[in-house]
DRENKE-972157 format. One record per atom (N, C-alpha, C): residue in three letters; atom name; x, y, z. Coordinates in steps of 0.1 Angstrom, whole numbers, plus 5000, padded with zeros to 4 digits. Atoms other than C-alpha are relative to their C-alpha. Layout:
% residues N
<Ala CA <X Y Z>>
...
//
This chain:
% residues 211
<Unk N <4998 4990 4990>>
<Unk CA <3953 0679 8318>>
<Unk C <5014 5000 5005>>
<Unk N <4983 5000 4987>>
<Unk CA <3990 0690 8335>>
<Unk C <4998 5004 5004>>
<Unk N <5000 4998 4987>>
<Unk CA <3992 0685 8364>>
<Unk C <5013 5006 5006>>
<Unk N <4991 4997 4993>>
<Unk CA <4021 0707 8383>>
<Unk C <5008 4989 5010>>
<Unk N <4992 5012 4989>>
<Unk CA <4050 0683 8396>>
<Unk C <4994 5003 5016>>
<Unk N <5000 4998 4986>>
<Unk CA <4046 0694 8430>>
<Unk C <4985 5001 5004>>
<Unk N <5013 5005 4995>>
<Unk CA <4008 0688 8431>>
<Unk C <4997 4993 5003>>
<Unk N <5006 5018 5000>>
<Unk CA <4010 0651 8429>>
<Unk C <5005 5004 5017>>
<Unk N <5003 5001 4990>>
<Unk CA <4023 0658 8465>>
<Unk C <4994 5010 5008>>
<Unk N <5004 4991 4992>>
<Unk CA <4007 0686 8477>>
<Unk C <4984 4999 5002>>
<Unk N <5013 5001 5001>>
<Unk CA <3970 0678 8466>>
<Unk C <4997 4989 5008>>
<Unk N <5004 5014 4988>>
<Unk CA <3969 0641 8483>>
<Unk C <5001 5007 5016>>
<Unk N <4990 4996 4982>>
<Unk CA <3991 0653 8515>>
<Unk C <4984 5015 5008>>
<Unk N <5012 4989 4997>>
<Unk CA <3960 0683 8516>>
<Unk C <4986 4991 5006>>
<Unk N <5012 5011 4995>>
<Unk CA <3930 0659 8511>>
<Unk C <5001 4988 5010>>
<Unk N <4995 5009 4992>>
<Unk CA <3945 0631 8533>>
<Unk C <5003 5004 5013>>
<Unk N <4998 4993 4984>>
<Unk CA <3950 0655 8561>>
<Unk C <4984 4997 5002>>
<Unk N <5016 4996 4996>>
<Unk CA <3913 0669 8562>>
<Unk C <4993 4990 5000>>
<Unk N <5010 5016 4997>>
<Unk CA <3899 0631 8556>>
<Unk C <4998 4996 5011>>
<Unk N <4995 5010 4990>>
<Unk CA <3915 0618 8585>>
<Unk C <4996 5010 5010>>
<Unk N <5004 4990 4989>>
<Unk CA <3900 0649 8607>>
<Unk C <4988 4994 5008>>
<Unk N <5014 5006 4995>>
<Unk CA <3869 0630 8607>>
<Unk C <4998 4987 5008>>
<Unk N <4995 5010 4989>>
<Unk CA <3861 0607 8637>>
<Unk C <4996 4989 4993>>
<Unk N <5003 5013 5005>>
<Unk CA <3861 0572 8627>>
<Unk C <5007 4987 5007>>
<Unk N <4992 5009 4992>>
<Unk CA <3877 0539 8639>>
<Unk C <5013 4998 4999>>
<Unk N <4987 5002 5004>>
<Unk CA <3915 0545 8629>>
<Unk C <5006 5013 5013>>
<Unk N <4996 4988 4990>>
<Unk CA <3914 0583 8645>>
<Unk C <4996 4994 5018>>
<Unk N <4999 5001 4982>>
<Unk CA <3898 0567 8681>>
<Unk C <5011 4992 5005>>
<Unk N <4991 5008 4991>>
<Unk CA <3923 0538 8685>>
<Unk C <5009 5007 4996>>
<Unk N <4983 4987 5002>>
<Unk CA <3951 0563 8679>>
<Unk C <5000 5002 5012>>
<Unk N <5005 4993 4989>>
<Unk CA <3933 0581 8703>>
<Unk C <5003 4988 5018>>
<Unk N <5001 5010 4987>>
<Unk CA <3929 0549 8728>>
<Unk C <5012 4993 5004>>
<Unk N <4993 5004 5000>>
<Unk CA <3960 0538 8722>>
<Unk C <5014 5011 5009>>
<Unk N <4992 4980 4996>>
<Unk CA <3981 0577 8730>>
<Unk C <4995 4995 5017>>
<Unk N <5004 5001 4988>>
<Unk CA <3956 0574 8763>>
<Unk C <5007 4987 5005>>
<Unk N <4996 5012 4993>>
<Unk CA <3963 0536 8774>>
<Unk C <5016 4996 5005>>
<Unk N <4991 5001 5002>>
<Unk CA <3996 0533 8766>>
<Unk C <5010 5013 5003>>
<Unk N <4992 4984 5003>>
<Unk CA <4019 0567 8755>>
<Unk C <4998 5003 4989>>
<Unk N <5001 4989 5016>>
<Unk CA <4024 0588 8727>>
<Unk C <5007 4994 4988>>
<Unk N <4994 5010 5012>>
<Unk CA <4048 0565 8711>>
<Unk C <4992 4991 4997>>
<Unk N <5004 5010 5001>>
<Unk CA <4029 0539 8712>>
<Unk C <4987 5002 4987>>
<Unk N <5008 4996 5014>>
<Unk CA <4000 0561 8691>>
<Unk C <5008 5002 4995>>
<Unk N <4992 4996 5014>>
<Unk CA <4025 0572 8668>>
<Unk C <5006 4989 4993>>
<Unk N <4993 5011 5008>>
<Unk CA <4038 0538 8658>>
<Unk C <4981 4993 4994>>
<Unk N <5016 5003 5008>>
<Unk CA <3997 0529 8653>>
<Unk C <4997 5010 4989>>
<Unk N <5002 4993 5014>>
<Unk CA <3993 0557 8631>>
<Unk C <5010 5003 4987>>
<Unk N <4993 5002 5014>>
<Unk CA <4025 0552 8609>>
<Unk C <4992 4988 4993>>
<Unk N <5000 5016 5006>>
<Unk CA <4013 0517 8604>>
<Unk C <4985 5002 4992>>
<Unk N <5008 4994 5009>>
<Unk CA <3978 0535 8593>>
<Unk C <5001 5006 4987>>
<Unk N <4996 4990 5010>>
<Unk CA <3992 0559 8572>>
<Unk C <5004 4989 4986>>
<Unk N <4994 5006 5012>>
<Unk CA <4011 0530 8552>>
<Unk C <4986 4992 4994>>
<Unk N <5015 5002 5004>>
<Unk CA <3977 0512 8548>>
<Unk C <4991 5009 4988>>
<Unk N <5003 4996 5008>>
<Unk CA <3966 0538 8533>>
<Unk C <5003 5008 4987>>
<Unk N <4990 5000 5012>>
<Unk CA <3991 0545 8509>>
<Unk C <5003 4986 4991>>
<Unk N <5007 5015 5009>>
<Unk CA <3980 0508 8498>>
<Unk C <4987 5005 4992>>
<Unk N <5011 5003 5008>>
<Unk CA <3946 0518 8492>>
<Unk C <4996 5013 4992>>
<Unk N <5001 4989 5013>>
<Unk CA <3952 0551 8471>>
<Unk C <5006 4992 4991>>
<Unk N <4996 5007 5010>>
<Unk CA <3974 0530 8449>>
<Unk C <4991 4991 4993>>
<Unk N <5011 5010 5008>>
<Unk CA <3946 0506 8444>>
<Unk C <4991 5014 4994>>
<Unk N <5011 4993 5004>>
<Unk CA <3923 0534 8437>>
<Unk C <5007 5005 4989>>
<Unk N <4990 4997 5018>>
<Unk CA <3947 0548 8409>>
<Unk C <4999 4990 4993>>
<Unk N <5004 5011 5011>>
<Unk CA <3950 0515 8391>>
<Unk C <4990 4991 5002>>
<Unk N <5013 5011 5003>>
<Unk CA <3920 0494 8399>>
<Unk C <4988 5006 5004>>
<Unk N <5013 4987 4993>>
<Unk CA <3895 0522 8412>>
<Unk C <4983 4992 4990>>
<Unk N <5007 5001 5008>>
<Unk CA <3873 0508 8381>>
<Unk C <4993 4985 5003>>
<Unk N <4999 5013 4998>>
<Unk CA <3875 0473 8394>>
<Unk C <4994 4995 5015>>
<Unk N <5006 5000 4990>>
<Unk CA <3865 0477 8429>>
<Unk C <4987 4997 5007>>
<Unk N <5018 5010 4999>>
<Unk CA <3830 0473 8430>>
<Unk C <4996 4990 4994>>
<Unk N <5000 5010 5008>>
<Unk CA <3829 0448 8407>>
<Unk C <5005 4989 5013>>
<Unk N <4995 5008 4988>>
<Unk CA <3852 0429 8430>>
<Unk C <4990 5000 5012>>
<Unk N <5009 4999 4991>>
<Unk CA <3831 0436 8462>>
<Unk C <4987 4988 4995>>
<Unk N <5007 5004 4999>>
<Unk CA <3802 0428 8445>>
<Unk C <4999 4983 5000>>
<Unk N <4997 5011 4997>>
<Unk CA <3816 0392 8436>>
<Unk C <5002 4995 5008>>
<Unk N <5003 5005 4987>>
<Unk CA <3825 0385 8467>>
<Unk C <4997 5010 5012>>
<Unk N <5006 4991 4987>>
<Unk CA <3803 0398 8493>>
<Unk C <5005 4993 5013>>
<Unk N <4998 5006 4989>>
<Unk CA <3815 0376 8519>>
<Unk C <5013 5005 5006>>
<Unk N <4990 4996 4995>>
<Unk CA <3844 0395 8524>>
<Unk C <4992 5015 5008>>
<Unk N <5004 4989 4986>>
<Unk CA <3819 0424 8545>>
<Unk C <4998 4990 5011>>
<Unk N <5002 5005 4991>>
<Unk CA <3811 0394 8564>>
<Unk C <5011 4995 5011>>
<Unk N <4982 5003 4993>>
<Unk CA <3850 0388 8576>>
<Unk C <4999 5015 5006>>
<Unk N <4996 4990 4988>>
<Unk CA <3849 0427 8586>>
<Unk C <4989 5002 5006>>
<Unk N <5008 5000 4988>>
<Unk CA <3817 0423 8604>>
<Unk C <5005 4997 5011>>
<Unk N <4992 5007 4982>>
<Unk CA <3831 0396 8629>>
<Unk C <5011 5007 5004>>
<Unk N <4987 4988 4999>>
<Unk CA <3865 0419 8627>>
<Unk C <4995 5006 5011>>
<Unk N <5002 4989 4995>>
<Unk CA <3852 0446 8639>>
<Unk C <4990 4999 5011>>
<Unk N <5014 5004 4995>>
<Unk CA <3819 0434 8660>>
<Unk C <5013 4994 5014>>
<Unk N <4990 5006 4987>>
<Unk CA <3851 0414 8681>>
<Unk C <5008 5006 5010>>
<Unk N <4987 4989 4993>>
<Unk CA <3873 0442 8684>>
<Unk C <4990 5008 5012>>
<Unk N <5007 4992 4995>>
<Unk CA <3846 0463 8695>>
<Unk C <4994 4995 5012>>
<Unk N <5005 5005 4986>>
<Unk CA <3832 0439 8724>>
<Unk C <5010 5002 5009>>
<Unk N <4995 5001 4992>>
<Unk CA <3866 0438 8736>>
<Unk C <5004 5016 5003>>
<Unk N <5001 4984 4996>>
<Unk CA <3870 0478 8739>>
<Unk C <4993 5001 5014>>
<Unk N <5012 4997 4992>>
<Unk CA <3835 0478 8758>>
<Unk C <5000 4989 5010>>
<Unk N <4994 5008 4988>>
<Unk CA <3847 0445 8778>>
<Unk C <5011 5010 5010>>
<Unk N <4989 4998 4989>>
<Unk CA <3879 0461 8790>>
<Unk C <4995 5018 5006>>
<Unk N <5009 4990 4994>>
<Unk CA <3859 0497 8796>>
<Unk C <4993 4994 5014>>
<Unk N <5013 5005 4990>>
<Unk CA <3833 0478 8819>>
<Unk C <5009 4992 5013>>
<Unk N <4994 5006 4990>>
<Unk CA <3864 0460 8839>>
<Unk C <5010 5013 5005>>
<Unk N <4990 4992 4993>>
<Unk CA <3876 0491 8848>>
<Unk C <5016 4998 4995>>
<Unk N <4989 5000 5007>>
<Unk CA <3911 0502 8827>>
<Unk C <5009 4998 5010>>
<Unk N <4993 4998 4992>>
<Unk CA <3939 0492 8840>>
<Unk C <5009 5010 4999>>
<Unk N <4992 4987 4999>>
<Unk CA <3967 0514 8844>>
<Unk C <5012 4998 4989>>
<Unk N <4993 4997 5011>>
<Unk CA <3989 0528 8816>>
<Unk C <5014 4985 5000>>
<Unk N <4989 5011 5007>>
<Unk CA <4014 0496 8800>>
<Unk C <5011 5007 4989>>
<Unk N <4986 4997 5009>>
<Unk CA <4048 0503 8783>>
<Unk C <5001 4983 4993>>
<Unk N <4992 5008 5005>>
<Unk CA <4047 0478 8759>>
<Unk C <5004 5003 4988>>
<Unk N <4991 4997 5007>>
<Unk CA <4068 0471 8730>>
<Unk C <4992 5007 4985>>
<Unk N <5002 4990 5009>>
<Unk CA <4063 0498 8701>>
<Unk C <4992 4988 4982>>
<Unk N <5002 5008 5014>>
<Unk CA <4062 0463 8673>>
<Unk C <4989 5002 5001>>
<Unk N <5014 5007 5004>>
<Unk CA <4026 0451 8684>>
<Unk C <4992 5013 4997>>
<Unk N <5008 4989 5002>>
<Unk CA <4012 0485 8682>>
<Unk C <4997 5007 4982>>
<Unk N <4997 5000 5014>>
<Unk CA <4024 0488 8647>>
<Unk C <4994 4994 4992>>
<Unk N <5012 5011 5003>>
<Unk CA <4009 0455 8639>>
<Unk C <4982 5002 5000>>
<Unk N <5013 4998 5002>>
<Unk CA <3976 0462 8652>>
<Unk C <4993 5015 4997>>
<Unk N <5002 4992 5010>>
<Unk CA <3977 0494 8632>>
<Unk C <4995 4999 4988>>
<Unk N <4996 5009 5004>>
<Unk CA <3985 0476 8607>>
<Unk C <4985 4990 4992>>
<Unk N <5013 5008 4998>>
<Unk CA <3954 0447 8613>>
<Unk C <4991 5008 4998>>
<Unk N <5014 4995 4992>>
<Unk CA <3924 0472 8624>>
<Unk C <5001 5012 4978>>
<Unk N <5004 4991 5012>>
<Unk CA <3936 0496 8589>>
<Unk C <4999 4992 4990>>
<Unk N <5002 5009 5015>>
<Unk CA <3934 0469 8564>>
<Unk C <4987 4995 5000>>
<Unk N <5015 5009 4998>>
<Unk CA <3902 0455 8579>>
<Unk C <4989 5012 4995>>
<Unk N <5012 4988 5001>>
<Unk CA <3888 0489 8575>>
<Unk C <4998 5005 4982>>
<Unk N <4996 4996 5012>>
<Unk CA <3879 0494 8536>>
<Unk C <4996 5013 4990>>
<Unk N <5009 4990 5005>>
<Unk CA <3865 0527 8533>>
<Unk C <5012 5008 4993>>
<Unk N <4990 4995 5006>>
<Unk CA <3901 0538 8521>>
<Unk C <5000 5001 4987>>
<Unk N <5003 4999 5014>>
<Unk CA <3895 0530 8487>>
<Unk C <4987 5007 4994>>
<Unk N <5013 4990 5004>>
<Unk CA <3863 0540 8477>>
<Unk C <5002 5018 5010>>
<Unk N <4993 4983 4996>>
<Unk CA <3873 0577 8497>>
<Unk C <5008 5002 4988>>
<Unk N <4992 4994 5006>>
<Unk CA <3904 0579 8472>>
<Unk C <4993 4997 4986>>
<Unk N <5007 5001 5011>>
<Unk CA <3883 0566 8441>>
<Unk C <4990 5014 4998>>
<Unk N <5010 4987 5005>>
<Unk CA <3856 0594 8443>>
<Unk C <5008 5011 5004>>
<Unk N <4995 4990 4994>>
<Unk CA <3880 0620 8455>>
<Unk C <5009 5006 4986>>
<Unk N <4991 4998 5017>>
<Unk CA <3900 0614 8423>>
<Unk C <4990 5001 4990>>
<Unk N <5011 4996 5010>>
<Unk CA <3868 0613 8404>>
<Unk C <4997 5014 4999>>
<Unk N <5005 4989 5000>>
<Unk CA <3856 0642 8416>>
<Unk C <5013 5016 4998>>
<Unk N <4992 4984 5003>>
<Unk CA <3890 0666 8411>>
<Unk C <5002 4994 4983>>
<Unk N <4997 4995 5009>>
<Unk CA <3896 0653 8379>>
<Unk C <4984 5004 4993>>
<Unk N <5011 4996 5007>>
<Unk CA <3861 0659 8368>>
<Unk C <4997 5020 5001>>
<Unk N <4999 4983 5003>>
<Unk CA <3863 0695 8379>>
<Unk C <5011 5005 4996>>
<Unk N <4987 4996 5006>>
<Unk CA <3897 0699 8360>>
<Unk C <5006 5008 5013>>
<Unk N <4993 4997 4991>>
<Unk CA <3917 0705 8395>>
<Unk C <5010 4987 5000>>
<Unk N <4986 5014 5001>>
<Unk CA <3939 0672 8393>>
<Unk C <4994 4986 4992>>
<Unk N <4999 5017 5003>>
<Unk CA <3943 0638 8380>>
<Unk C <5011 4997 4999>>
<Unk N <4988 5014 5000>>
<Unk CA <3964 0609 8380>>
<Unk C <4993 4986 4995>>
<Unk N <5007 5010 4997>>
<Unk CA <3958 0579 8368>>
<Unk C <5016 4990 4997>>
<Unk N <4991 5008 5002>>
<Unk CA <3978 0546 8360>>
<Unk C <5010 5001 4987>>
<Unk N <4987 4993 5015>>
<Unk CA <3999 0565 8332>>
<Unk C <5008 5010 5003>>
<Unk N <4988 4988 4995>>
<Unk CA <4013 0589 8355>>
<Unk C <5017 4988 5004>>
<Unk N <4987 5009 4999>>
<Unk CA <4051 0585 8358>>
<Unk C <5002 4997 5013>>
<Unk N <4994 5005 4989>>
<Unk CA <4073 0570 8382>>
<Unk C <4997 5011 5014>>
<Unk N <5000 4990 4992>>
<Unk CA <4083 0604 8402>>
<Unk C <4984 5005 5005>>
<Unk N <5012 4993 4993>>
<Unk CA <4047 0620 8401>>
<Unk C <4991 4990 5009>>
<Unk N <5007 5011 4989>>
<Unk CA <4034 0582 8421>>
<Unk C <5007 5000 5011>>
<Unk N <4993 4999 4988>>
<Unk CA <4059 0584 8445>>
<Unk C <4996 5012 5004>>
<Unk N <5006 4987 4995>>
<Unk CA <4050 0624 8452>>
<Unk C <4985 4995 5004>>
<Unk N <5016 5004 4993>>
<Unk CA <4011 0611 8452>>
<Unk C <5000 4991 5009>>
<Unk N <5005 5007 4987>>
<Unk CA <4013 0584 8476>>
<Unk C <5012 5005 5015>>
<Unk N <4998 4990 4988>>
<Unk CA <4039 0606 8498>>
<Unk C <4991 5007 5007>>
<Unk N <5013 4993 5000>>
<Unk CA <4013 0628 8499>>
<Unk C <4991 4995 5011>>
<Unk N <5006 5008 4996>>
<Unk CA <3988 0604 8509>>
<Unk C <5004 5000 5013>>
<Unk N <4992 4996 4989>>
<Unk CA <4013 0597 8537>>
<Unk C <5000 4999 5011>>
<Unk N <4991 4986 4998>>
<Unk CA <4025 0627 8549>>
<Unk C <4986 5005 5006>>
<Unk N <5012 4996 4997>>
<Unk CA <3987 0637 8550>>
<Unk C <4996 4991 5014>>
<Unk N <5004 5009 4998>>
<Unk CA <3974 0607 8566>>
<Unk C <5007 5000 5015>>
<Unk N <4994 4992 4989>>
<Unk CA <4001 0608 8592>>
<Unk C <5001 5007 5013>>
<Unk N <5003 4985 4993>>
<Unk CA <4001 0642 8602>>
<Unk C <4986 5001 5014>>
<Unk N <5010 5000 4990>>
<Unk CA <3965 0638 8615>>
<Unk C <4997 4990 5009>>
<Unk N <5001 5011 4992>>
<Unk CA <3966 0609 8631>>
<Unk C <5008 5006 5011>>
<Unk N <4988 4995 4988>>
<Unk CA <3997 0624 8651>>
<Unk C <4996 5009 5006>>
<Unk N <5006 4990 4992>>
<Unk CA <3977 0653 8660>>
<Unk C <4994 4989 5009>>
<Unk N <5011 5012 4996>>
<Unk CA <3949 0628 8673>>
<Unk C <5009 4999 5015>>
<Unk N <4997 5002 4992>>
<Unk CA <3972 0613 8692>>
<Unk C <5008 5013 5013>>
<Unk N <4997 4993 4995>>
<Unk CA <3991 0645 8705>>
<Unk C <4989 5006 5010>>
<Unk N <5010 4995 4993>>
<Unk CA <3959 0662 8716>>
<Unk C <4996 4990 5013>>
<Unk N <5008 5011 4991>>
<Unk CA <3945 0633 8733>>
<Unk C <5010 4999 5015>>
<Unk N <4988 4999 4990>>
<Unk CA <3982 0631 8752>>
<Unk C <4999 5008 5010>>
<Unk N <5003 4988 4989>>
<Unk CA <3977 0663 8767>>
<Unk C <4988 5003 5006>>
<Unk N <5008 5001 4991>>
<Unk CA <3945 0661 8774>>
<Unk C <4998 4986 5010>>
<Unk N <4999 5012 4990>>
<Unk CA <3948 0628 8794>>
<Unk C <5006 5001 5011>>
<Unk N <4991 4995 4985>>
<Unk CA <3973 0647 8818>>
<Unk C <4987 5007 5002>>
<Unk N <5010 4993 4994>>
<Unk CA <3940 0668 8826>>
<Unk C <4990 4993 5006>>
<Unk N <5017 5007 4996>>
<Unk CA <3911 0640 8830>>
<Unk C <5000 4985 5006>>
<Unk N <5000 5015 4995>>
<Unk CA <3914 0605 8847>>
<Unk C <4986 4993 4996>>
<Unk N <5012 5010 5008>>
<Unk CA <3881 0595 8826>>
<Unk C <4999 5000 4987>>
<Unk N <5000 5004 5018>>
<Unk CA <3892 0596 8790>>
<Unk C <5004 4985 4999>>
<Unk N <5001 5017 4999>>
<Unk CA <3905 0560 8791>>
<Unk C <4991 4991 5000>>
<Unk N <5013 5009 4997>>
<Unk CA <3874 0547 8802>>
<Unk C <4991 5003 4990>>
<Unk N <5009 4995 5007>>
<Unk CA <3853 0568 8778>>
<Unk C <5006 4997 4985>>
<Unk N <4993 5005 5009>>
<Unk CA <3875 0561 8750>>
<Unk C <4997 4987 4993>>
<Unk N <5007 5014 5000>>
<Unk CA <3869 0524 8753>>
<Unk C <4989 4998 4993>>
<Unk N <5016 4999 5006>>
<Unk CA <3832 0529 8749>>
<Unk C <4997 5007 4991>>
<Unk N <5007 4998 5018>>
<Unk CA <3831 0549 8720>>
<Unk C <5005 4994 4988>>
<Unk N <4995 5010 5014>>
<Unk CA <3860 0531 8698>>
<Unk C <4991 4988 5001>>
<Unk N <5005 5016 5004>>
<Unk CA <3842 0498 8712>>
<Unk C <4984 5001 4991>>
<Unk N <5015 4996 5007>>
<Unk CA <3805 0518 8699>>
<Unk C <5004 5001 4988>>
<Unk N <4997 4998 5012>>
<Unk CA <3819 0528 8667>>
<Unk C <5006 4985 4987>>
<Unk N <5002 5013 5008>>
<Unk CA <3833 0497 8660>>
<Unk C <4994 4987 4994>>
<Unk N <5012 5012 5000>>
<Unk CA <3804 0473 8666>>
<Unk C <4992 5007 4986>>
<Unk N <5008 4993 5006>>
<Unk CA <3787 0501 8643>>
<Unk C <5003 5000 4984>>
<Unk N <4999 5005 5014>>
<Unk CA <3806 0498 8615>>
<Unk C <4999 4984 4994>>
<Unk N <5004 5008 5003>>
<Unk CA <3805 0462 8615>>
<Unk C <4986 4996 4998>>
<Unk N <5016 5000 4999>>
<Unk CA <3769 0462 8617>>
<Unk C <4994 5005 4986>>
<Unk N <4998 4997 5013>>
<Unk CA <3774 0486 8584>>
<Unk C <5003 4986 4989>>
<Unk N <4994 5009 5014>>
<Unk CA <3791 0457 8566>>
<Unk C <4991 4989 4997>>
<Unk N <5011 5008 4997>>
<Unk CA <3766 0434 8579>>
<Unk C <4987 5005 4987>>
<Unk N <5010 4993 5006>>
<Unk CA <3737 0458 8562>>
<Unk C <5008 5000 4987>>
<Unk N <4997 4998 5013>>
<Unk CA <3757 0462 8530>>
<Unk C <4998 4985 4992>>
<Unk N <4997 5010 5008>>
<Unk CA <3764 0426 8522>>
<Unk C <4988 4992 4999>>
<Unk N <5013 5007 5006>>
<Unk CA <3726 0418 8523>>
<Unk C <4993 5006 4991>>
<Unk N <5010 4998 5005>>
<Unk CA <3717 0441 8503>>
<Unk C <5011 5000 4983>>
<Unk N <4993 4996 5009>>
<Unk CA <3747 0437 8480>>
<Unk C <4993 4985 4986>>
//
């Protein structure tokens, strides 16, 4: 199949927006982060996502085939993002229940970092870019795989991104401005990232018994 130069970035940068629309635990702490803190503070969490996930499209181009295989050999690694996430998530619904304190300016690094930490721990990034590429090149709309050149991998994990990004920075934007309106997102925020994330640990939990 040719694929049009300017697809390798325009097809990721497309699909990597619209993924990231959907609520999950990368889009809330953006979100809790924008509220708690500022808008910088989300925006330096969601570059540090976006590069994450421009890790785990790259895996899914060259080792996409290898992935479950891996997994299934070591299952003990759902059991690492169980406690992960099961930890993070008490302390969400801890600092919810003590009543938030009031907005902190701190420094832009650690925010990065635990962008960073929370998107590596999360590994639904691969398996998303594995069937996504399955499924366009199977309907002859794209491929790539580990034979594409130099230029068209750099355009696809731009892409990625650029996509990836984008919605996160909405996320946080929106949230921004609504938080000048409501003095109870902070606190509600809390309790759904900390719900959501107990919930997917709980997922990893259920997977690795039955893996």
């Amino acid at each position: 199949m040719t694929v049009p130069t300017l697809n390798y970035l325009l097809v990721p940068l497309t699909i990597g927006f619209a993924g990231s629309l959907s609520f999950g635990p990368i889009n809330l702490c953006v979100v809790d982060t924008t509220v708690r803190h500022n808008l910088r503070a989300g925006i330096w969490f969601a570059a540090a996502a976006a590069l994450v996930e421009c890790l785990q499209a790259y895996l899914a181009v060259y080792f996409g085939e290898f992935y479950p295989v891996f997994m299934k050999r070591y299952p003990w690694i759902h059991l690492v993002i169980l406690v992960f996430f099961v930890s993070i998530g008490i302390a969400f619904l801890r600092r919810s229940a003590a009543n938030a304190a009031p907005k902190t300016r701190s420094g832009t690094g650690r925010h990065f970092f635990q962008g960073l930490a929370i998107a590596l721990m999360n590994p639904q990034g691969v398996p998303f870019w594995i069937l996504i590429l399955a499924y366009l090149h199977s309907a002859q709309i794209f491929e790539i795989t580990g034979d594409v050149s130099r230029q068209g991998l750099i355009l696809f994990l731009s892409g990625v991104v650029i996509g990836k990004f984008s919605a996160l920075s909405l996320f946080g934007l929106l949230s921004n401005v609504i938080n000048r309106r409501t003095a109870f997102l902070q606190q509600w925020t809390d309790k759904i990232t900390g719900g959501i994330l107990i919930a997917l640990g709980v997922l990893q939990a259920f997977q690795y018994f039955i893996t």
